[in-house]
N, C-alpha and C positions, 0 to 999 in steps of 0.2 A: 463388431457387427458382422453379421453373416451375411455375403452379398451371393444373389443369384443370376443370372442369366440367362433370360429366355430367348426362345427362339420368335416366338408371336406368328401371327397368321399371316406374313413374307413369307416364310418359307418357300412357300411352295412358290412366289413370284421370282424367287431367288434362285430356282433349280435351272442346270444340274449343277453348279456350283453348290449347294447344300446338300446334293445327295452324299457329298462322304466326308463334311464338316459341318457341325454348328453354325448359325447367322454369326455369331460371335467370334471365330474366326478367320471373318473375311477379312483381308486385307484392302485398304483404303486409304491413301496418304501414305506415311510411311510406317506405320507402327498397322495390328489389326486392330478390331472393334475391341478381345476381349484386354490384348495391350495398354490401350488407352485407358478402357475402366481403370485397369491396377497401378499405372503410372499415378491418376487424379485421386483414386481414391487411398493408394496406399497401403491395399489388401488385395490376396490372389481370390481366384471369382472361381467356383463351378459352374454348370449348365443341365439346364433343363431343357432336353433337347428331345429329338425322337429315342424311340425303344431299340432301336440295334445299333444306336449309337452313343448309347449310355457307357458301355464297357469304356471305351476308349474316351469318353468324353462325361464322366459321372458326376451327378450332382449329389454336394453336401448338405444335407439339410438339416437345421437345427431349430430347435425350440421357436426362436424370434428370426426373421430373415426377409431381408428388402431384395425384395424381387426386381430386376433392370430389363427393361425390353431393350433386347441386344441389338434390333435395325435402329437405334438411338447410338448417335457420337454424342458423349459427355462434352461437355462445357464448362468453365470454371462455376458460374452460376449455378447450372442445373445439378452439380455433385452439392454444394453448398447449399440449394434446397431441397437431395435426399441425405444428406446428414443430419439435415433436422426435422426428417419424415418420424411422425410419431406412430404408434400403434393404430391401425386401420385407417391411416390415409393415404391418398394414392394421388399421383400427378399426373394430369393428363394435358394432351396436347389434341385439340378437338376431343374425337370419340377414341384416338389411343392414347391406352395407357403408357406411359413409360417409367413408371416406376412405387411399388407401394410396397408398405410396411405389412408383414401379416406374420400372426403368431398358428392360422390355418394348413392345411392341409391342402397343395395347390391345385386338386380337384373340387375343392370344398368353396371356392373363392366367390361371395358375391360382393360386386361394386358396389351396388346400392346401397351398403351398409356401409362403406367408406364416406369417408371426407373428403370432398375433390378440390383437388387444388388445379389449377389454371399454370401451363408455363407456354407464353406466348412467344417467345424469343426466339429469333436465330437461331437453328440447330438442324446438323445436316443427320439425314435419316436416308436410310438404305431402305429402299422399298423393290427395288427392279434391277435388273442384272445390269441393265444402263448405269442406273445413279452412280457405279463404282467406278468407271471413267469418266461420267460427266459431271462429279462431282469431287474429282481428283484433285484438281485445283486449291479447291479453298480446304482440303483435308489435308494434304502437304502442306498448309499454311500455317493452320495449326499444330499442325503436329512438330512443325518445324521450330514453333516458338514454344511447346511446352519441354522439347528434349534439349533444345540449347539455352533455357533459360541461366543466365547466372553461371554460364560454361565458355570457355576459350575453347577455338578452332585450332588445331594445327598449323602451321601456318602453308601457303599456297606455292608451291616448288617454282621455283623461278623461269623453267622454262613453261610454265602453263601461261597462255593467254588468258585474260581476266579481264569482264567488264563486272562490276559490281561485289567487289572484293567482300564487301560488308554481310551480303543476302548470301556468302558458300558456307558451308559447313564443314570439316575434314575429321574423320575421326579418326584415333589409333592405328596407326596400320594399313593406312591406305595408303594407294600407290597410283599416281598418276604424274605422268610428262608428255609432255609437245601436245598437249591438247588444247582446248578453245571452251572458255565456259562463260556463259552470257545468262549473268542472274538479275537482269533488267528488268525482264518480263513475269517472276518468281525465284524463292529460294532454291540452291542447289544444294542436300544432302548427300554426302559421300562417305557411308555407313564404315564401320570397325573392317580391314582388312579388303574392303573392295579395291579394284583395279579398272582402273581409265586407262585404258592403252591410245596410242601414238597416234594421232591423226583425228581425235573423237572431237566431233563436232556437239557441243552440247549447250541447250538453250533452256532456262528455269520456266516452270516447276520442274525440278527430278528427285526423286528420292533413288537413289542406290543401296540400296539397303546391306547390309553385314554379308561380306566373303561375294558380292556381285563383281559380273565383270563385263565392263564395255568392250569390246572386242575394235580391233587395228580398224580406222576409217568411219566407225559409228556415227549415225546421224540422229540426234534424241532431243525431243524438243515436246515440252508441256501441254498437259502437265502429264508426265509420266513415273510409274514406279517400277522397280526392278528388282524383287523380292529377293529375302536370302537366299546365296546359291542362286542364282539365275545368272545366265550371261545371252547378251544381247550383241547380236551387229546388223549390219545396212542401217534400214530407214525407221524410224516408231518416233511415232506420236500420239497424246492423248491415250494412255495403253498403261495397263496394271498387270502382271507378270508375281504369280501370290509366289512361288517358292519352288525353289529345283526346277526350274522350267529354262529349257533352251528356244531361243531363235538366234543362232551363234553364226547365220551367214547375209550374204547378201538378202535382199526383198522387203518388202513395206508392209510394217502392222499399222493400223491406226483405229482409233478407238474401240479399241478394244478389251477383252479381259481372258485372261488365260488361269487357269486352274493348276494345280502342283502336278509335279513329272509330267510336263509334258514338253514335245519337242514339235518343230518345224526344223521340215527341213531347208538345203539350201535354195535359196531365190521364191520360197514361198509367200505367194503376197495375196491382200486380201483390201474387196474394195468397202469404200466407208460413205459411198456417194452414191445415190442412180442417176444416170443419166437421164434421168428426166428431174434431176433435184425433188421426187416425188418425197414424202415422209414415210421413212422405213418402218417397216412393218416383222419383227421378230417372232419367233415357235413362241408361246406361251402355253408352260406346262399345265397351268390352271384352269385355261378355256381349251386347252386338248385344240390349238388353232393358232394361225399366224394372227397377233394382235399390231395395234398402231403402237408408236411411243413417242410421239408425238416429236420425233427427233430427225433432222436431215443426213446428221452425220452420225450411222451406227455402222462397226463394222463386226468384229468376229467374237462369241465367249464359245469359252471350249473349257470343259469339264475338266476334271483330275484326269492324270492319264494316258490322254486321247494322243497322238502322235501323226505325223502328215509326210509323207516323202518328195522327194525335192520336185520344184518346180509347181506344186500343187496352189490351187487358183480358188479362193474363196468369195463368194458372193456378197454383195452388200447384205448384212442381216445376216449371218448365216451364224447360228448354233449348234455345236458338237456336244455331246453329252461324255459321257464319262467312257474310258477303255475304249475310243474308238479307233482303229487305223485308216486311212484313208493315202491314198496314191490313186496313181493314172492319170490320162489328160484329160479336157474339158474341166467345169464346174461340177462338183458335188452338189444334193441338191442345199439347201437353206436349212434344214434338218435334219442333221445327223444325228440316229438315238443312242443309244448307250452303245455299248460291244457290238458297233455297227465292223464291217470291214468291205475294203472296196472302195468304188467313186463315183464318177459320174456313170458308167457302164453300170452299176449298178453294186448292189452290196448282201453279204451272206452275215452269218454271227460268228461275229470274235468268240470264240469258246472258251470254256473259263479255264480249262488246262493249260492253253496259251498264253489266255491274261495272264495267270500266276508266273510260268514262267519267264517271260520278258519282264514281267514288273519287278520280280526278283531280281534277274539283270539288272535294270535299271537303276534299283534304289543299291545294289550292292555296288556300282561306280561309285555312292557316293559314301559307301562305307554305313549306309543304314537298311537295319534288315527288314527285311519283309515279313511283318510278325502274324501271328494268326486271329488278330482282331481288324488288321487291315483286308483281309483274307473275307473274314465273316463280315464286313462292309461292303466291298466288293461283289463278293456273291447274294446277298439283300437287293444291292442295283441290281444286279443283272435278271434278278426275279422281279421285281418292281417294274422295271424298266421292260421287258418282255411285249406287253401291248404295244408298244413305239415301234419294234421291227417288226412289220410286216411282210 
């Protein structure tokens, strides 16, 4: 069977973290959304995503093909009744769908000619740039029982402190000593070839995901992820770090979500509280306005890209968009838009001759080039994204 991937009408709840990936490639627990399909279902998945992200992100279409709304985490259940989706039925959950069988054309699609099936259960769904730390939790939990199911761990180097021996994980190639790991409160993953250095203080939920690195003294406590390539030091909490992303010194992230290439610099911290414990209120790309999120503790999501210079101070709620740079003193405001540059003193446009070249720097540290589909991504946002600098 041919499986698809869509993006569905999130998207646009989910920006700018979607402005230069698929819903389907958000990371969430330790594995992403479109990971998890292919582990359950046993087949690699394309996407039906927007038009200038097709190149890089193309969908396969054939004849017959079960369409998967991608803000959907799979479940052992919920794959077990789209493998027995027949022709023209669909499963929904209230009025979304998440998933139907169609031998159509998927501008040709109507429901009402389907069969609805009902799946009422448990199942976490990414709707809001929130859900992917405040639902980190229980997505580390599965994710941690579908990849070590029926598998032995490494075993635990003798000078590592351990409570809860049974809830670690260790995989191939990792390296950790004189650390502290407290998987009482959730599992610890310690992905292929990451590194716990000396001093790390770490308490479960964590996913460390493949080639991560906890940096000398770290303080990391659930439920947190640390994408591949990422390296992390000081303080984080309740915080997902998708891939090539640094916060590599001292200062405090907490709930938060950071996007690929991006960096903080040293002692950058950012708050996740107001001092009035009011309910934080986030930029919302879809109402073009700060909206509620019904949440006390939110603190930073920053886009692919975006980069911050040391000592830099972010506000409760605050949102970066994609290629922003930001330094100076004071708070930046809550809204940073795409190829913003500047701070709280105020901000000009990152130009797109400079994005390309730093970004090429950047990704050439890590031995990956800057191709020119990333290129044609990038300059889409910065045209899209245009009405946000003003």
């Amino acid at each position: 069977m041919n499986y698809i991937l869509f993006d569905s009408d999130v998207r646009k709840a989910l920006l700018p973290l979607t402005y230069t990936r698929p819903v389907a490639d958000i990371r969430i627990g330790i594995l992403t959304i479109r990971e998890k399909w292919e582990k359950y279902l046993g087949y690699t998945t394309s996407t039906l995503t927007e038009e200038y992200l097709e190149k890089r992100y193309p969908m396969v279409e054939m004849a017959e093909n079960i369409m998967i709304n991608a803000s959907f985490c799979p479940t052992e259940r919920l794959v077990k009744r789209i493998r027995n989706l027949k022709k023209n039925e669909a499963i929904f959950r209230g009025e979304d769908v998440i998933a139907f069988y169609t031998t159509e054309k998927q501008e040709a699609v109507d429901f009402s000619t389907y069969k609805a099936i009902e799946f009422d259960e448990e199942i976490i769904q990414v709707k809001n740039t929130w859900d992917i730390f405040s639902k980190n939790e229980k997505a580390i939990q599965e994710d941690f029982a579908l990849i070590t199911s029926e598998r032995t761990s490494l075993p635990i180097p003798k000078t590592v402190n351990v409570i809860n021996p049974e809830n670690i994980f260790i995989e191939e190639g990792a390296q950790l000593t004189f650390a502290t790991l407290n998987a009482t409160t959730g599992p610890i993953y310690i992905g292929k070839n990451a590194v716990i250095m000396e001093g790390c203080l770490v308490r479960g939920s964590l996913a460390l995901c493949e080639n991560a690195v906890l940096k000398m003294g770290a303080k990391v406590y659930g439920a947190t992820t640390v994408g591949p390539n990422c390296k992390v030091g000081g303080e984080v909490g309740n915080s997902v770090l998708f891939q090539n992303t640094n916060k590599g010194h001292e200062g405090y992230l907490g709930n938060s979500v950071l996007g690929e290439w991006c960096n903080l610099g040293a002692d950058t911290n950012n708050s996740n509280l107001k001092n009035n414990y009011a309910e934080v209120k986030l930029w919302s790309y879809e109402q073009e306005r700060f909206a509620k999120t019904g949440l006390q503790f939110c603190g930073l999501i920053m886009g692919d890209h975006s980069k911050c210079g040391i000592n830099t101070m972010f506000n409760t709620g605050t949102v970066v968009g994609v290629s922003a740079n930001i330094f100076g003193t004071g708070f930046p405001r809550n809204f940073v838009p795409s190829f913003s540059w500047g701070g709280a003193a105020g901000f000009t446009t990152y130009q797109l001759p400079k994005v390309f070249e730093v970004t090429e720097k950047v990704m050439q540290r890590r031995n990956v080039a800057f191709e020119d589909t990333e290129q044609e991504i990038l300059t889409h946002v910065f045209e899209n994204s245009k009405k946000f600098r003003r």
